[in-house]
N, C-alpha and C positions, 0 to 999 in steps of 0.2 A: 934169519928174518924173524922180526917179531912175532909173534902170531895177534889175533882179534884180541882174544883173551885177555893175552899179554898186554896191549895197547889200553885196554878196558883197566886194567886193572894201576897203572901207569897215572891214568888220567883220575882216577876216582883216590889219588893219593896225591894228588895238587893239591898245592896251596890254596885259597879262596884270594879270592880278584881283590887287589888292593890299590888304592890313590895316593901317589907320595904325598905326603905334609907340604912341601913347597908348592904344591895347587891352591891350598886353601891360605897360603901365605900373603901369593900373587896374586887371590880372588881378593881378600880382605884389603890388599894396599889398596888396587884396581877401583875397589868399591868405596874406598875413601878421596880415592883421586875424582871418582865420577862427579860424588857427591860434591865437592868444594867448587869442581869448573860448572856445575851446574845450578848452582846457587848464588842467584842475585848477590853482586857485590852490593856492600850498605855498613852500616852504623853493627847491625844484629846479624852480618856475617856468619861470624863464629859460631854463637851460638844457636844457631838457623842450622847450621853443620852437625852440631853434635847433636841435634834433637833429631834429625833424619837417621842421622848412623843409629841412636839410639831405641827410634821407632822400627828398624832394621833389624836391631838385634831382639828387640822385642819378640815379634813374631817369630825371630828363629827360635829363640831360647821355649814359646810357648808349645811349637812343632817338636821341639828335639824334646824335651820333659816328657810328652806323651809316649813317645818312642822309650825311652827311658824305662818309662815306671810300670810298663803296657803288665809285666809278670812279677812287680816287686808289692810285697806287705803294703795296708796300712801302716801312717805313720804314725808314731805313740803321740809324739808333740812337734813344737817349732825347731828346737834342738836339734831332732832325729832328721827332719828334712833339711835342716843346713846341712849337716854331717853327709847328706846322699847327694849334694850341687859339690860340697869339697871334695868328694871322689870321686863316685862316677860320672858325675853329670861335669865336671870338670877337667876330667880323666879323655871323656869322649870328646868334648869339646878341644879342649888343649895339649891333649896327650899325655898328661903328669897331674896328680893331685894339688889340690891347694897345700902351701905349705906350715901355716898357720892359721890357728883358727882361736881365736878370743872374744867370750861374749860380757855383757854387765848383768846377765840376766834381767835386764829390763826391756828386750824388745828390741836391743842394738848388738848387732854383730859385727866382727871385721875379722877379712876374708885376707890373705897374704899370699902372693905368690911372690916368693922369691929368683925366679926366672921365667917371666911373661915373655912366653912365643914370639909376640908381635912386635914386642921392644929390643928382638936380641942385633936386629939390624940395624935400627936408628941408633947417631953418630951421638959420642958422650958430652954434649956442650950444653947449656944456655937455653941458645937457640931452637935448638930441636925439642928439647924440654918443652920450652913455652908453647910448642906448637904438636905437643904431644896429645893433647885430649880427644881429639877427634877417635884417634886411633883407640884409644881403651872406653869410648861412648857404646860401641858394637859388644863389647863384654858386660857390660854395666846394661845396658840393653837387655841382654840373654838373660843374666840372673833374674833382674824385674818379670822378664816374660814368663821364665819357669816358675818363679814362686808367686806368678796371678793365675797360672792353669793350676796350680796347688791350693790356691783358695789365700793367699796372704799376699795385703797389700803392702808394700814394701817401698821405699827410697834409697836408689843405690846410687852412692857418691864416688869418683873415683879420686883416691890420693894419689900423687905421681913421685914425690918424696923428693928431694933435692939433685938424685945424680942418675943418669943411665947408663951403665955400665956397656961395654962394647960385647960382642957375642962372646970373643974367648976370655975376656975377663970373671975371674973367681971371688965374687961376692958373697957371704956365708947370711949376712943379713941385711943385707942394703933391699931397701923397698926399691925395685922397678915398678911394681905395680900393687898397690896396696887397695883394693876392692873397700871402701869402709864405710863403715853405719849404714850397713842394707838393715835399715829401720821398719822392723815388723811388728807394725802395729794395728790393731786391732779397735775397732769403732766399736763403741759401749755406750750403754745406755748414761742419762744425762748423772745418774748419782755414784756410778760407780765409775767414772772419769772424773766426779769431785775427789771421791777417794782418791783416786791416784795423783792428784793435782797436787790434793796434800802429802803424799809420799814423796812429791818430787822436791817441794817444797820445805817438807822436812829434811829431805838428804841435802839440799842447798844449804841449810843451815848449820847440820852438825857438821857438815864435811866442808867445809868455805870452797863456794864455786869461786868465790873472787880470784882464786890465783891455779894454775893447772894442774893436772897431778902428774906428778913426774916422770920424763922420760914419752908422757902423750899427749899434753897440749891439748887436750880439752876440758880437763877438769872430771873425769869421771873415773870410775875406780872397775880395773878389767880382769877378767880372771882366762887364762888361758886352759884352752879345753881342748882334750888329744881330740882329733877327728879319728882316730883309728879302733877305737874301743865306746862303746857309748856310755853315757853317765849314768851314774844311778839314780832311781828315781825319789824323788824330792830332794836333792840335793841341792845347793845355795850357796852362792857368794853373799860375802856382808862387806860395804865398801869398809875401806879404812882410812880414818881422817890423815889429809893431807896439809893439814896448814891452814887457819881461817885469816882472812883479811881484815882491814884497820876497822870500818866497819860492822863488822860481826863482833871485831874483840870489843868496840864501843859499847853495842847493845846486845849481849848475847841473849838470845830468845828461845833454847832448846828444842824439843820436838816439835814440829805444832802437825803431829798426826792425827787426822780423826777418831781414832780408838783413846786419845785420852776424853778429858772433861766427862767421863763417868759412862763410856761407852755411846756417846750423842752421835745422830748420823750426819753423812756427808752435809745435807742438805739444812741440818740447824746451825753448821759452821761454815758453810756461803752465805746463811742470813747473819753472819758477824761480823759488823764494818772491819775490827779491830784483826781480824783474822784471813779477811778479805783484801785488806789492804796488805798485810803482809805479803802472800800469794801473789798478787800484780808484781810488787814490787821484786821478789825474788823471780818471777818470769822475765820483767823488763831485765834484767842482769844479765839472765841466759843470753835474751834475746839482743844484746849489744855487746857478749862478747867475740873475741877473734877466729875460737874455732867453730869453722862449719858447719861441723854437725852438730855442736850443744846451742848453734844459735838457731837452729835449724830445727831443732827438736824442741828448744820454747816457743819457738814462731806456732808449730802446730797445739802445745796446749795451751798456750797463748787463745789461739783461733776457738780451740774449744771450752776453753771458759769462757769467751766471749759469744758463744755460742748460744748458751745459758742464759741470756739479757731478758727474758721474758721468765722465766720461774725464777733467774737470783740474779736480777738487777743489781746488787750491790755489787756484783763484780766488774760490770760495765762502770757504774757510776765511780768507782774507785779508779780505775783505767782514766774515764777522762777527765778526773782531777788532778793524775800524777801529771809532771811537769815534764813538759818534751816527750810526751807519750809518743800520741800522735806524729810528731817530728820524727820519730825512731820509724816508726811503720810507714811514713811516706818515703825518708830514705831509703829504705829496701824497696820500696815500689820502685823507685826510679836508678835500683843496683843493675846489675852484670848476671846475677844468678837467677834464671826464672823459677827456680823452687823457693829460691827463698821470695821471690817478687810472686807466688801464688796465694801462698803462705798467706804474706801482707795485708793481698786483695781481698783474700774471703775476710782477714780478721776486721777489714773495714767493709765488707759487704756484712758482716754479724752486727758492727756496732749501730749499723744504716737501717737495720730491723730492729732497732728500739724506740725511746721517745724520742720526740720532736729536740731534745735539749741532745741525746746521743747523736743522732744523725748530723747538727750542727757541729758537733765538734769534728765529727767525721768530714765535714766538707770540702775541708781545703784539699781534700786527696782527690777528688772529681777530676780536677783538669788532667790528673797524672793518670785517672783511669779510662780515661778518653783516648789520651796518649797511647794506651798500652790496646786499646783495641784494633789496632793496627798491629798486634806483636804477631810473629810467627811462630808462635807459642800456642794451639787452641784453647790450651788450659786455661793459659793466663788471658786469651781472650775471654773466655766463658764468665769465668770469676769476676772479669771487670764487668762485663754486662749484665752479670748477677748483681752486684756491687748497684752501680749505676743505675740501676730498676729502681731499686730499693731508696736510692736517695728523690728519682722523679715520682716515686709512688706515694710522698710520706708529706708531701704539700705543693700547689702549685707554686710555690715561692722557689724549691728546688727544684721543681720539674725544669721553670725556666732560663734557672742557670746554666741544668745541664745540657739541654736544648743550645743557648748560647755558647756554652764552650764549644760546640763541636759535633756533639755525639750523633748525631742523625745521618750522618753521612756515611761514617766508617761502619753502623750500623746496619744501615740501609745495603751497604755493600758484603757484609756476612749474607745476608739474606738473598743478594747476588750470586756472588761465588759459592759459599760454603753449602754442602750436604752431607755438614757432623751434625748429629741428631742431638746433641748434649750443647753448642753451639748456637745451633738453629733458636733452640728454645730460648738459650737465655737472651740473646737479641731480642727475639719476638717480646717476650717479656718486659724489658729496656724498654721497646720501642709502645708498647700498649700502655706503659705509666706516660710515657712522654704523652699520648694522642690524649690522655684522658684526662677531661675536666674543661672549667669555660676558656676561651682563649686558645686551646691548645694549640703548639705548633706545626697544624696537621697541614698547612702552605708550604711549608719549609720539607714536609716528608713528601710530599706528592710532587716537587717540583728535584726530588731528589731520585725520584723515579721508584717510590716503593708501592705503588699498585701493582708492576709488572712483574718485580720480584716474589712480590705476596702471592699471585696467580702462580708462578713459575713453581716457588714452593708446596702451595696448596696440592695443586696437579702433581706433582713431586711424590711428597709422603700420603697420598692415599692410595697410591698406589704400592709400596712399599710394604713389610710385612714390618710389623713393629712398629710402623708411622704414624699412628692414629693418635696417640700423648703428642706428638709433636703438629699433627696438622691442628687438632681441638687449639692448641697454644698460641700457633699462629692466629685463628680465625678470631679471639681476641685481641687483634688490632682491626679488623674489617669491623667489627662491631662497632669501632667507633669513628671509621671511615665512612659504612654506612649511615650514621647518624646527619652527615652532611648533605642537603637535598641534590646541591651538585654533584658531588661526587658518587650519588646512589646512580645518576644518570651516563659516568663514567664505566660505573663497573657493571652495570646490569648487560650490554653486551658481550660481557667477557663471560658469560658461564657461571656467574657465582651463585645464582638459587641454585642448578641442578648440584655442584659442585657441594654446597651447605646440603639437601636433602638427603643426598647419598651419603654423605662423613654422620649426619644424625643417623643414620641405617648403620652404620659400621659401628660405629658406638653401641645402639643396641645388642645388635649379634656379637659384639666380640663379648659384651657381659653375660645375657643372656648363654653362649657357648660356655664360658669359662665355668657359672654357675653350674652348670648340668656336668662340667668336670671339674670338680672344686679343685682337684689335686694339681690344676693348673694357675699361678695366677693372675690376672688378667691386668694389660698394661694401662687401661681407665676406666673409671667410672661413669656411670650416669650424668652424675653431673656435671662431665666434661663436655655435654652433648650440649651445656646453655650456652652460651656463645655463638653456635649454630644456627640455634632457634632463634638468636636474638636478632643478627643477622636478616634474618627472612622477617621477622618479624618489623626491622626497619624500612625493609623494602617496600612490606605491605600498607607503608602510611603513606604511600607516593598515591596522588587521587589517581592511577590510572587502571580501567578495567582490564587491561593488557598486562599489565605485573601483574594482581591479585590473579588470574588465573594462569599465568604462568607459574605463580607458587602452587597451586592447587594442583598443576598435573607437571611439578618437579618432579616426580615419582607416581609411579602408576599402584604404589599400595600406601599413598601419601598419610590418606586418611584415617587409615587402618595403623600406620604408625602413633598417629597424633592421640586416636584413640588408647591406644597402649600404653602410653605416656600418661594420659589420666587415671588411666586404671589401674597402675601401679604405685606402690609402696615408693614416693621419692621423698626428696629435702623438696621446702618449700620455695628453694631458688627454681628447679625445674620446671614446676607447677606455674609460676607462677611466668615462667618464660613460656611455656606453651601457652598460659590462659590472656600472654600479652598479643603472642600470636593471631590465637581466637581472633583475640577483641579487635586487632587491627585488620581482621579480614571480613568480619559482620558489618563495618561499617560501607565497607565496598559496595559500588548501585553495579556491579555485573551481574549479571542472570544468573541465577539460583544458586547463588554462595552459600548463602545462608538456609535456604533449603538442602542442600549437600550438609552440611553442618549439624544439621537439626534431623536429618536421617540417619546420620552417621552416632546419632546417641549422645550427644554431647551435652545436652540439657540436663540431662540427668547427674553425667559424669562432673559436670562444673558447679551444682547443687551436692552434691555426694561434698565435694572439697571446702564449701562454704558454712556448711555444719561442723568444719573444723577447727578446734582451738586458735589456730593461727592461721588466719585465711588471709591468703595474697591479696591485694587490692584489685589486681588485675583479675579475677575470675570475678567478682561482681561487676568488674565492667563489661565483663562479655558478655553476660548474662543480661545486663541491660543493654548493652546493642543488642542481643535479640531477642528480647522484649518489644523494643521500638519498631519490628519489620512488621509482625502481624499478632493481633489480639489473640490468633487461637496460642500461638507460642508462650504470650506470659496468662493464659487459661492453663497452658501444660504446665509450667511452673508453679503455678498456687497449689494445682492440684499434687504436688510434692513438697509441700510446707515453704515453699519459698517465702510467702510473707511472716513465717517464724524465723524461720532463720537470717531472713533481713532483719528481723525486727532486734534479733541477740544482736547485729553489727551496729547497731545504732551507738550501742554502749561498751564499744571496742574502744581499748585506747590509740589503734591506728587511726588518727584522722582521717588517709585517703580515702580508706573501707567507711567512716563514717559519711563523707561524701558521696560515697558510689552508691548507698544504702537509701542516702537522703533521693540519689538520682532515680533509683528505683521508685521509690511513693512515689516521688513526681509524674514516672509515667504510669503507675497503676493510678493513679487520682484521675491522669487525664482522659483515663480508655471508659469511657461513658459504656459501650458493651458488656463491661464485665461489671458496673458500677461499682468501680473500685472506690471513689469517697468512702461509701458508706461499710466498705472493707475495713479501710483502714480505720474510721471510727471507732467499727465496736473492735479493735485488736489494740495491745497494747501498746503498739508504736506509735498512736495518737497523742500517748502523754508523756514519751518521752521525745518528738517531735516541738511538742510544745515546751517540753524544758530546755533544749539546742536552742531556744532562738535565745537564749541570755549565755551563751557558750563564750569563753574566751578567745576562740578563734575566729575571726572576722567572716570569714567564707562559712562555717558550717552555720554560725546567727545568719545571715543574709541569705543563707540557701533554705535553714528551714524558715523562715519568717515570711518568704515568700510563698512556699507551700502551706505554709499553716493561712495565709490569709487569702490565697488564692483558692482552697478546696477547705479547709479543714474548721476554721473559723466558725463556731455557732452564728447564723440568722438571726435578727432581732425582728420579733412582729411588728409587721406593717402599722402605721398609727393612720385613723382616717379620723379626717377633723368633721364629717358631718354627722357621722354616728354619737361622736361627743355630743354634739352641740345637742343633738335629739333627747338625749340620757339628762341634760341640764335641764330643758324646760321640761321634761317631765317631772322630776324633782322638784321642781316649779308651781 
């Protein structure tokens, strides 16, 4: 018989607990089968499939990495971390090393496995080929995930090669599975992506992309790198010319690197048409040849030189001179591949953020980015309703074409459905160029039912940790929903003041917080808090003393907010949004508004802001609505230089503050208690009162001209004709 011991010691020399390989065989088809019956049949089937498997593998690859690397080094570079996905992280995953591994050292790698797991069952035809990608979208997936928890953003294409070899079949190099151009690239600043523009640009040239380089069909030159030893450092491939095409031998135009013309920087050679125009045009090349990934990787510096349309416009203006640009960029819009149809979108959401003359060439792409906001792609939804903003934002001429193609609806239906925060915004965005300006087709959104969604979202992300950038985004369309007297009587019993008072409170504390731990940093600003305000501030022009004091006690430290607001260090859009606030709540006849107001220190704080170089118009209007309630109010004002500092606005070049200035004398002339006439006399605003009534602008001549004759105008002595007559015959 055994003994204990014995049994103990038996058991403590087992093996550890293992899962056969054919689990995760049977999970992986299982979860491809799921995916395909459970996905709307359509037009974007397929590729609706490979985006799920690949958002599938995502997350696993980002889980399994961390497991990974929990007790491995620092990595030296990008190198050293592909080298650790072709072993271990490859090893664990598939059970065997990648088999090849070749980079251009320019940011593109390709990844080879010569006997892919998942391919050793599917049958060697055609057929199963063409309907193979699904299955290798979950590995293309994983890599993406492991090298975003590693900090590099990446594009991983899968090549599936011409044949798939049967399990026992003996292949030495046949691609089953060919992982290629997991493109790790790196977002740079706007001058050191000019540089590189022109490196790629140069190597287009000495090396003729026009024809492939041999034996890989993309035109790029690869150098093969052991994964089993690491390279040494600074070491480098130099491509080697492959053959230049009919057009290069025509005009051969050697380097055109930024390090020559006498060491000049990137940014004096984007200001050179002659140099600029080359660059387009060797990008359009890329971007219309056959392979995928060299078209695929000018699409994005494509996107990022056109990126640039505001410091180096000539690159844009060059772009929509070249012929069939545009035509090249809509056709990929309306491709098969949603990376290169993202690609596309930004590069026409970049040219839509320039001038009036960019945007119009851009335009015919509209109805295709309408189209695509329906895709099951969120990306390439996002991009299009970035896009799409940008073209309703840049004049009402396009707002209301893009309004008429379509857009409000599918729109309006993000805003429904979706709770992607990256998503959400760019909608909301789209949807706030569309509302804004005279005319807007705000009948068309409200009948499309985006009040309830806007409420649904609101209530959504304030509650949300990280929601606050996205609720502020949103409430820029209620701003100009509320601007509608009707529809302010729609939304006011949904909750929207307390709803805006509380998102203005979140906003202050998350900055406020963030400030006090710098080493955190904070997802908005201050002045994401205007919109909020403006908000409440539209509400408060509704004559009813029911609203104004429902804004007053939206918050039980309301005031104490608003004051805080004044008293702080902002831009003059905030200032100028609380002092619109103000001003539309001092008008109000409910009981003691404006004594709550004038307690609460505001007299001071709205004088403190008008002593400033650039004073909002909207704080001299508040200050004359309460002025207008009672003479002791504009007595506390004088007695703080208010009639100096009115008197500096007089000779503002903002008109409206010249008007709000003028509105001011008007009512100090009128308050006989304080005898303000003889104020304004002996001060210097008399004489320049009296030089405004010959002003160019119709309204401040008629506004002083009336004050100057109504109070200010010198008296001529009385003439009595019998005192004369007395003075003659004395005379007499």
């Amino acid at each position: 018989m055994t003994s204990a011991a014995g049994a103990i010691n038996l058991l403590s020399q087992a093996a550890p607990s293992e899962v056969a390989e054919s689990v995760f065989d049977f999970l992986h088809m299982e979860m491809v089968n799921y995916v395909q019956q459970s996905t709307p049949a359509g037009a974007s089937h397929k590729d609706e499939v490979v985006y799920k498997l690949e958002r599938i593998g995502f997350q696993t690859g980002q889980a399994t990495i961390e497991r990974c690397t929990k007790d491995v080094h620092r990595f030296k570079d990008q190198l050293d971390v592909i080298k650790f996905l072709c072993k271990e992280f490859w090893t664990l995953a598939y059970g065997k090393q990648i088999d090849n591994l070749r980079t251009n050292h320019r940011g593109v790698y390709v990844l080879q496995d010569n006997r892919f797991r998942v391919f050793a069952n599917i049958s060697n035809s055609k057929q199963f080929l063409e309907n193979a990608a699904p299955y290798a979208a979950f590995a293309c997936g994983m890599l993406r995930g492991a090298l975003a928890n590693l900090g590099i953003v990446s594009v991983v294409t899968a090549d599936l090669g011409q044949t798939l070899p049967s399990y026992n079949q003996r292949v030495s190099r046949a691609k089953i599975l060919s992982l290629k151009r997991i493109k790790l690239e790196l977002e740079l600043d706007a001058e050191d992506e000019a540089a590189r523009l022109f490196a790629v640009a140069a190597t287009a040239e000495t090396n003729g992309y026009g024809q492939d380089q041999a034996g890989d069909g993309d035109g790029q030159a690869w150098q093969d790198t052991s994964i089993h030893a690491h390279a040494q450092e600074g070491s480098s491939s130099h491509p080697s010319t492959a053959g230049t095409d009919s057009e290069a031998d025509a005009e051969p135009h050697g380097q055109v690197s930024w390090m020559d013309a006498g060491n000049s920087s990137p940014a004096a050679l984007l200001n050179n048409p002659v140099q600029v125009k080359r660059i387009v045009h060797e990008l359009l090349r890329e971007v219309t040849s056959k392979g995928a990934a060299r078209r695929h990787s000018g699409l994005r510096q494509l996107r990022r030189l056109l990126s640039c349309v505001r410091k180096y416009p000539l690159a844009t203006d060059a772009f929509v001179a070249t012929p069939h640009a545009m035509a090249t960029l809509i056709d990929l819009l309306m491709g098969h591949n949603s990376d290169d149809q993202i690609e596309a979108a930004w590069c026409i959401l970049n040219l839509a953020a320039g001038s009036p003359a960019h945007t119009a060439a851009a335009a015919h792409a509209s109805p295709y980015l309408v189209s695509l906001l329906s895709s099951p792609v969120p990306l390439l939804q996002e991009t299009s309703a970035w896009a799409l903003g940008n073209f309703a934002g840049d004049s009402v001429q396009f707002r209301d074409v893009v309004a008429a193609q379509g857009a409000i609806i599918p729109l309006v239906r993000i805003l429904m459905q979706s709770v992607d925060p990256a998503l959400v915004k760019a909608a909301s965005f789209a949807l706030g160029n569309l509302a804004r300006g005279a005319h807007a087709p705000i009948a068309l959104m409200v009948e499309a039912q985006i009040i309830p969604a806007l409420i649904r979202q609101l209530q959504y992300w304030q509650q949300q940790p990280g929601g606050l950038a996205v609720f502020c985004q949103i409430a820029w369309i209620l701003t100009y929903l509320s601007a509608v007297d009707s529809l302010r009587h729609v939304l006011l019993p949904l909750n929207v003041l307390p709803l805006m008072a509380a998102g203005v409170f979140l906003v202050f504390d998350a900055v406020f917080t963030s400030e006090q731990h710098s080493g955190k940093p904070c997802e908005v600003s201050l002045n994401d808090a205007t919109p909020l305000l403006r908000v409440m501030g539209n509400f408060a022009t509704m004559d009813n003393d029911n609203v104004t004091n429902a804004i007053m006690s939206s918050h039980a430290s309301w005031l104490d907010l608003l004051v805080l607001v004044m008293s702080t260090e902002h831009s003059g859009h905030l200032i100028a949004e609380t002092a619109w606030l103000l001003g539309n709540l001092t008008t109000s006849n409910a009981t003691g508004v404006v004594d709550s107001l004038v307690a609460a220190g505001f007299i001071p704080l709205l004088l403190e802001q008008l002593k400033r170089p650039k004073v909002p118009h909207e704080v001299a209007r508040a200050l004359c609505n309460i002025a207008c309630c009672k003479p002791e109010y504009l007595a506390t004002m004088l007695g703080s230089s208010a009639l100096q500092y009115f008197t500096a606005c007089l000779e503002s070049p903002d008109l409206q503050l010249v008007c709000r200035a003028i509105d001011f004398f008007d009512i100090l002339c009128g308050t006989d208690q304080l005898d303000g006439c003889e104020l304004v006399r002996q001060s210097p605003a008399a004489a320049l009162i009296e030089g405004l009534q010959n002003h160019p602008n119709a309204r401040i001549g008629q506004l002083t001209e009336a004050l100057y004759l109504n109070f200010l105008e010198p008296k001529e002595a009385e003439y009595d004709d019998d005192d004369h007559d007395d003075h003659d015959d004395d005379d007499r």
